[in-house]
BAGULO-597736 format. One record per residue (C-alpha): residue number from 0; x, y, z. Coordinates in pm, 1 decimal. Layout:
REM BAGULO-597736
 seq        X        Y        Z
 NUM        X        Y        Z
...
END
This chain:
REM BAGULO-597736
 seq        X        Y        Z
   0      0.0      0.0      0.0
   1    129.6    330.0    -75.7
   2     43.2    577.4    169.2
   3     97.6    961.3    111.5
   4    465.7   1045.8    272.9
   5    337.7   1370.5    464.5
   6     -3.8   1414.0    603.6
   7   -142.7   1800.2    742.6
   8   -353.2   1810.0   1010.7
   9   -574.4   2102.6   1108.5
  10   -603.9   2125.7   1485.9
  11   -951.5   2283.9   1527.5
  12   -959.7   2234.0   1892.9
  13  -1019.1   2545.0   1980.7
  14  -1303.9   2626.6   1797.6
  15  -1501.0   2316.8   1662.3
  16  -1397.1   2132.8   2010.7
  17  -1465.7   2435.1   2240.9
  18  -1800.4   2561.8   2072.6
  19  -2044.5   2244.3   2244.4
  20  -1879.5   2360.0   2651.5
  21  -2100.8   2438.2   2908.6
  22  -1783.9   2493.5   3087.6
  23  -1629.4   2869.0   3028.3
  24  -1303.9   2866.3   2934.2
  25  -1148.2   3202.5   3086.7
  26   -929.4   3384.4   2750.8
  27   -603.3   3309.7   2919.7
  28   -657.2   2957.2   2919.8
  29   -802.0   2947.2   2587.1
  30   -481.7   3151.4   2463.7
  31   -216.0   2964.1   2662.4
  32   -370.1   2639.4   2486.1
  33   -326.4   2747.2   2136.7
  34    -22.6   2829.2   2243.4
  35     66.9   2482.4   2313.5
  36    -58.9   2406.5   2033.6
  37    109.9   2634.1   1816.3
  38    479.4   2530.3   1976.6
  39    386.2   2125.5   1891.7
  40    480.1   2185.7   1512.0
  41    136.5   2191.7   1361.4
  42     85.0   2400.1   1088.3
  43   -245.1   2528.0   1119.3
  44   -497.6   2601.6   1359.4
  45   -832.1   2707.1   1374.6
  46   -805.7   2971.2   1710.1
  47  -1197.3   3068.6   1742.6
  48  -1527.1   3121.7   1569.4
  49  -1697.1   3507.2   1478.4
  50  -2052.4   3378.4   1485.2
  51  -2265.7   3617.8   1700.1
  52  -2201.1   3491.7   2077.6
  53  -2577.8   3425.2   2113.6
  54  -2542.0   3112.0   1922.1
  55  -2211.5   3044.6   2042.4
  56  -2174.6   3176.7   2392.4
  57  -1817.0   2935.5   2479.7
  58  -1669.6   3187.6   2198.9
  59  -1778.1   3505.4   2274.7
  60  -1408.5   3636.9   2323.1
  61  -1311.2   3557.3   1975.4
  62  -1105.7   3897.1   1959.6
  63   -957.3   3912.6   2230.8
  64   -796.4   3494.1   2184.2
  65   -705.0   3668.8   1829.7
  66   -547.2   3941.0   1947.9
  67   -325.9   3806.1   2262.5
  68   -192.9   3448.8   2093.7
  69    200.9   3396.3   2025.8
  70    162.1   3386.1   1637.3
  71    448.8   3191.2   1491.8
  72    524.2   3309.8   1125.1
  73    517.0   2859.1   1063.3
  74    135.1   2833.7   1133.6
  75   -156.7   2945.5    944.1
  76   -434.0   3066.7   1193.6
  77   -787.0   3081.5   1101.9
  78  -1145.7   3132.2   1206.4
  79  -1525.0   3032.4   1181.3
  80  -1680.2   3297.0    958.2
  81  -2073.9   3340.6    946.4
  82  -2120.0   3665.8    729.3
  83  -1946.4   4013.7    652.0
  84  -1955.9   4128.4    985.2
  85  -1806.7   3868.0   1138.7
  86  -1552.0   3843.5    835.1
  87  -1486.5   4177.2    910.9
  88  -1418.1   4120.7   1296.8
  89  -1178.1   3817.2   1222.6
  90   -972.9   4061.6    978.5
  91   -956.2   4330.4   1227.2
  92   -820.5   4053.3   1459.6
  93   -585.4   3902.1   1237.8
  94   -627.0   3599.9   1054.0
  95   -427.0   3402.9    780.4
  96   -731.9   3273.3    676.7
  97  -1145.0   3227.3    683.5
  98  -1339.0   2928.2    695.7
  99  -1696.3   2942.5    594.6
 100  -1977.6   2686.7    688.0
 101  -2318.3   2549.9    534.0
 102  -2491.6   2177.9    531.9
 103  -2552.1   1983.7    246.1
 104  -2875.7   1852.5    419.6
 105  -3175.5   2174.9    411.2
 106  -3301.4   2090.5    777.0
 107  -2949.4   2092.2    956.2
 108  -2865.3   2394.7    746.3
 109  -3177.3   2517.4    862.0
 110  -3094.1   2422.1   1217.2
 111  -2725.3   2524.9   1174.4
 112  -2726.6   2892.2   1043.2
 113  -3110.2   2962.5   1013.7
 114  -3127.7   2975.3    628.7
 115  -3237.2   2731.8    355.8
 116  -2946.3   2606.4    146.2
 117  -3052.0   2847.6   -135.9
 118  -3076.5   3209.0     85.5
 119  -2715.2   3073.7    224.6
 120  -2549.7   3066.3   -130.0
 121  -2513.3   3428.7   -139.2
 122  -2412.8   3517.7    174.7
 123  -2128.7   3299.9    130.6
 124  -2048.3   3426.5   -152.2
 125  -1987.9   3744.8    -53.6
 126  -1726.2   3630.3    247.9
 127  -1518.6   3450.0     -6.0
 128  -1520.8   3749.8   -280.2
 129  -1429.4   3967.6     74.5
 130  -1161.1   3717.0    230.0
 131  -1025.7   3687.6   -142.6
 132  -1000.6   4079.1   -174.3
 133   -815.3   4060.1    165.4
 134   -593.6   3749.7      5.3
 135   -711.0   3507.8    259.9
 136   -705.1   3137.2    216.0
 137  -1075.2   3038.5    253.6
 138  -1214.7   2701.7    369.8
 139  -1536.4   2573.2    252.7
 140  -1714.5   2360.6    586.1
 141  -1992.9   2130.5    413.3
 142  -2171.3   1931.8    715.9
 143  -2346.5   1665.9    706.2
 144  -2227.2   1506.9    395.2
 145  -2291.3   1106.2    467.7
 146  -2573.4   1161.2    692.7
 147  -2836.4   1436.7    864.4
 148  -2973.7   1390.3   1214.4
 149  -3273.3   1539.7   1053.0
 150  -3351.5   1403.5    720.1
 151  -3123.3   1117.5    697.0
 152  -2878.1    992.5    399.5
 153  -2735.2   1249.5    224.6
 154  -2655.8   1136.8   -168.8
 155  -2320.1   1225.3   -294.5
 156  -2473.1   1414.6   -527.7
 157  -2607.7   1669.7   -296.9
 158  -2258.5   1734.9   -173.9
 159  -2100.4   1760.7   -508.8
 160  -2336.1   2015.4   -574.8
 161  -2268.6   2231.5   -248.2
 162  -1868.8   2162.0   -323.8
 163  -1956.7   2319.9   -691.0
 164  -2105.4   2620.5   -611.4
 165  -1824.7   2701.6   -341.4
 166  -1539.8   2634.1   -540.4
 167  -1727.6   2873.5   -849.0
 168  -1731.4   3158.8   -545.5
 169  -1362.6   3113.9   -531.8
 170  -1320.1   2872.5   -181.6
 171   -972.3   2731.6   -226.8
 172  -1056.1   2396.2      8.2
 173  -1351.5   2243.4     81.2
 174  -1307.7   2019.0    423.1
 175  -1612.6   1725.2    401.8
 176  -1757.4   1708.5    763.5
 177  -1929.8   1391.5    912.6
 178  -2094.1   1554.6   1119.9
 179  -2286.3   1324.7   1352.7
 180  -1980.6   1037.3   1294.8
 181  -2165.9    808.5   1145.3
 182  -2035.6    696.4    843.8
 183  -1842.5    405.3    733.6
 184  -1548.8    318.2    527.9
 185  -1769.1    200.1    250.8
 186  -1964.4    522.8    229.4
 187  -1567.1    744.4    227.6
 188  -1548.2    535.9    -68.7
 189  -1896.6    609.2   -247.5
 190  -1872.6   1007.2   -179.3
 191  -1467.8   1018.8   -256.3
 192  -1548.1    875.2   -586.8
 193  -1802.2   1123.8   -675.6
 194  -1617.7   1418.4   -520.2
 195  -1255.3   1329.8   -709.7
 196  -1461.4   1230.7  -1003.0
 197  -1546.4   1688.6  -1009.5
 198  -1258.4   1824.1   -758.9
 199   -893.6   1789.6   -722.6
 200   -794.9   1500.5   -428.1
 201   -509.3   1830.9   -275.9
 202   -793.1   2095.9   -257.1
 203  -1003.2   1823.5    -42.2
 204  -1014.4   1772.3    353.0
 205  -1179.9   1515.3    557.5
 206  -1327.9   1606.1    889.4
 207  -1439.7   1323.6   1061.5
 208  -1614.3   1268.2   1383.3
 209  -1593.9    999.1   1652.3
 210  -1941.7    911.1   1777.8
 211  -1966.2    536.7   1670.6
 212  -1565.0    432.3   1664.5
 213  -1562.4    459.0   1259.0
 214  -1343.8    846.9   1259.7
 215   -981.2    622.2   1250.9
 216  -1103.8    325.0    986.5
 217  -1224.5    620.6    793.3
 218   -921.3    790.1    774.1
 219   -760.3    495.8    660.7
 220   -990.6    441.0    349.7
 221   -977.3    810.3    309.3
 222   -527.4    820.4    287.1
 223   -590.9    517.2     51.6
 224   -786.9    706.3   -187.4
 225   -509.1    977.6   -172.7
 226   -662.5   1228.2     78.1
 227   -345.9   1380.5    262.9
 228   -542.8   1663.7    475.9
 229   -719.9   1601.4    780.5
 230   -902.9   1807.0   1065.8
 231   -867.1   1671.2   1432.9
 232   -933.6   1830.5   1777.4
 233   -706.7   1717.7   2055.5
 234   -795.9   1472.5   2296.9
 235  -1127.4   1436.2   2098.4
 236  -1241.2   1747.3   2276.0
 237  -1598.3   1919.0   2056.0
 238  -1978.7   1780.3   1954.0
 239  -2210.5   2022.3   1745.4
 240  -2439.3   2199.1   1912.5
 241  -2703.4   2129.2   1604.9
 242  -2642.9   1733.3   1555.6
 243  -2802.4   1585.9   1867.8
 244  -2583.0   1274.3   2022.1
 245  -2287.3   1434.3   1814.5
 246  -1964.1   1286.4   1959.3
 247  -1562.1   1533.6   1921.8
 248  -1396.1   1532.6   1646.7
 249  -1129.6   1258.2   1613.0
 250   -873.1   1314.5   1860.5
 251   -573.9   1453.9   1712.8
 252   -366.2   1276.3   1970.3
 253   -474.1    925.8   1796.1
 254   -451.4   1037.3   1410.1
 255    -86.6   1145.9   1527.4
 256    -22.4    772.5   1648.8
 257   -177.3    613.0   1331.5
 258     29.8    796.8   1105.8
 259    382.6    826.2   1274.3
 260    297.2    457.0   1295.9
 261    229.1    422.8    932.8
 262    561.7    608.4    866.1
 263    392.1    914.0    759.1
 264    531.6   1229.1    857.3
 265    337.3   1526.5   1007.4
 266    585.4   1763.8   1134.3
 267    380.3   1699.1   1511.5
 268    525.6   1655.8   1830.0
 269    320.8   1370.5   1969.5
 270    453.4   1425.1   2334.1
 271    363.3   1795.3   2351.8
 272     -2.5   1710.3   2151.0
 273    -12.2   1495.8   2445.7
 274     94.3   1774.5   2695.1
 275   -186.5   1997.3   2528.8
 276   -444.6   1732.1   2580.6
 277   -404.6   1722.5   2949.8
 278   -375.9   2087.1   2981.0
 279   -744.1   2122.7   2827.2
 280   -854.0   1840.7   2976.5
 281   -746.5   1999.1   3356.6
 282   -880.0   2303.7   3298.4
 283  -1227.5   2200.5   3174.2
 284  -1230.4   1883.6   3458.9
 285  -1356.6   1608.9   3212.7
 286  -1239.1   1295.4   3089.5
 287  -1134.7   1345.4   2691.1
 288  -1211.6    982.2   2472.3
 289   -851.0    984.7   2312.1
 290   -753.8    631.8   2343.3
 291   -362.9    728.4   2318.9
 292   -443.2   1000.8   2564.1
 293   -601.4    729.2   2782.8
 294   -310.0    521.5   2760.6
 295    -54.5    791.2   2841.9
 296   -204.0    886.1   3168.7
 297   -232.8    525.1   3262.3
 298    164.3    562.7   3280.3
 299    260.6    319.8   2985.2
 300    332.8    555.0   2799.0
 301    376.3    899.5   2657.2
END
C-alpha cells in the first residue's frame, strides 16, 4: 500500500472542540492552549469562531484569543466565519485565513445557520469574494455530507453540488464534515469517488467525527484514496451543538499515532499534543475519549 509520505492536520480544537462547553473557558486559558498548540509543530490552527455569541456563547471572546496568541510566522491561523460582519471582525483581529460553513442537508442547514441552502449561497459568496479581496485562504465547511440527524442519507450528489457552487465563489478547500460520525469506510469510498470524479484530491479535507468508533477506519480508506489533509481536535475534545448525540472530532492525539505509525510524517510533536491534551482536559475537569491520551495517563506511555 502506498500511503501519502506527509499528512497536514488542522487542529480545530479550539473552535469546533470548544463551541459544544457548558464549561467557560477564561481567555487566558483558551490563549495559553493554542499556544501549546502552536509550539507542537502543527501548521495550522483554527483559534476561534466570529458567529454572534448568542449562538455560540463558549466563543464570545473571539477577539480578544485573536489578538493576545504567540503567532508563529510557521502556522496558518484561522477562524469560523458566518457573514461580513463577522468576516470583518476576524480581519480586524488578524487571521491568515477564513473558513466558511453550510450543510448539504436543508433541515441541519436550517438548524445550523437559520437559512435554507438556497438564501445561504449568497451570503457565502460574498465572504469568499471579501476574504479573497483581503488574500485570505478560505475554507469551505460542508456538514453533514454522509448523513443528517434530521432528514437522513445524504446522496453524494447533494454534496457535489454544495462543493460546486463554493469552489465557483472562489473557496480554495472544501473540508467534508461527518458531522454526527456516522459513516463508514464504505460510504468514504462512495462520496470520494463522486467528489474526485469533479474536484482535485489536494484541494479536499476530511473532517471526521468519533461518535460510533468509525473516525480512525475512515481515515484509513480516506489516505488510501489519496486524501493527505485532515481536521482533528485534541484529545477528541468538541460535539455540534445542532447534531443531537454528536460525539468530538477525532482526537488529534490518535490520528498522530496512526500515522507516525504508518511512517507518515506530520511535522507533530506527539509528546507535547499529548501535553496539550491534558492541559485542556485539567482546565475544563472532564475525561477526553482519546484512546492514546487514555493510555498515556495510565503511565505506559507517553
Amino acid at each position: 500500500m502506498q500511503w501519502p509520505k506527509y499528512v497536514q492536520l488542522k487542529e480545530v480544537g479550539p473552535r469546533d472542540g470548544l463551541q459544544n462547553e457548558k464549561t467557560w473557558l477564561p481567555t487566558a486559558d483558551k490563549v495559553a492552549w493554542i499556544n501549546k498548540l502552536t509550539d507542537s509543530g502543527i501548521k495550522e490552527i483554527e483559534y476561534s469562531s466570529f458567529v454572534h455569541p448568542k449562538w455560540i456563547p463558549a466563543l464570545s471572546d473571539a477577539r480578544e484569543v485573536g489578538r493576545q496568541i504567540k503567532r508563529n510566522p510557521n502556522v496558518f491561523y484561522s477562524a469560523l466565519v458566518p457573514n461580513l460582519k463577522g468576516l470583518q471582525h476576524a480581519l480586524e483581529t488578524g487571521i491568515d485565513g477564513a473558513s466558511i460553513f453550510m450543510s448539504a442537508s436543508e433541515t441541519h442547514n436550517r438548524k445550523n445557520i437559520n437559512k435554507s441552502i438556497a438564501d445561504t449561497f449568497p451570503v457565502l459568496g460574498e465572504v469568499v469574494h471579501e476574504a479573497k479581496q483581503a488574500n485570505k485562504r478560505v475554507t469551505g465547511y460542508i456538514s453533514t455530507v454522509f448523513d443528517c440527524p434530521f432528514e437522513g442519507k445524504v446522496t453524494p450528489e447533494q454534496v457535489v453540488r454544495v462543493c460546486d457552487r463554493l469552489f465557483e465563489y472562489g473557496a480554495d478547500e472544501i473540508s467534508l464534515g461527518d458531522t454526527i460520525g456516522s459513516a463508514v469506510p464504505s460510504q468514504v469510498e462512495q462520496l470520494l469517488e463522486a467528489v474526485f470524479s469533479h474536484f482535485p484530491e489536494d484541494k479536499i479535507i476530511m473532517h471526521f467525527h468519533n461518535t460510533r468508533g468509525m473516525a480512525i477506519a475512515n481515515i484509513m480508506r480516506s489516505l488510501q484514496y489519496g486524501v493527505s489533509r485532515f481536521d482533528s481536535s485534541v484529545g477528541g475534545l468538541g460535539g455540534c451543538p445542532y447534531a443531537p448525540g454528536a460525539a468530538g472530532n477525532v482526537a488529534t492525539n490518535d490520528v498522530l499515532y496512526l500515522l507516525h505509525g504508518l511512517g507518515i510524517d506530520t511535522g507533530i510533536q506527539e509528546n507535547k499534543i499529548q501535553e496539550a491534551a491534558l492541559f485542556i482536559q485539567d482546565k475544563l475537569q472532564k475525561e477526553l475519549p482519546s484512546k492514546s491520551l487514555a493510555y498515556a495517563v495510565s503511565g505506559n506511555g507517553c
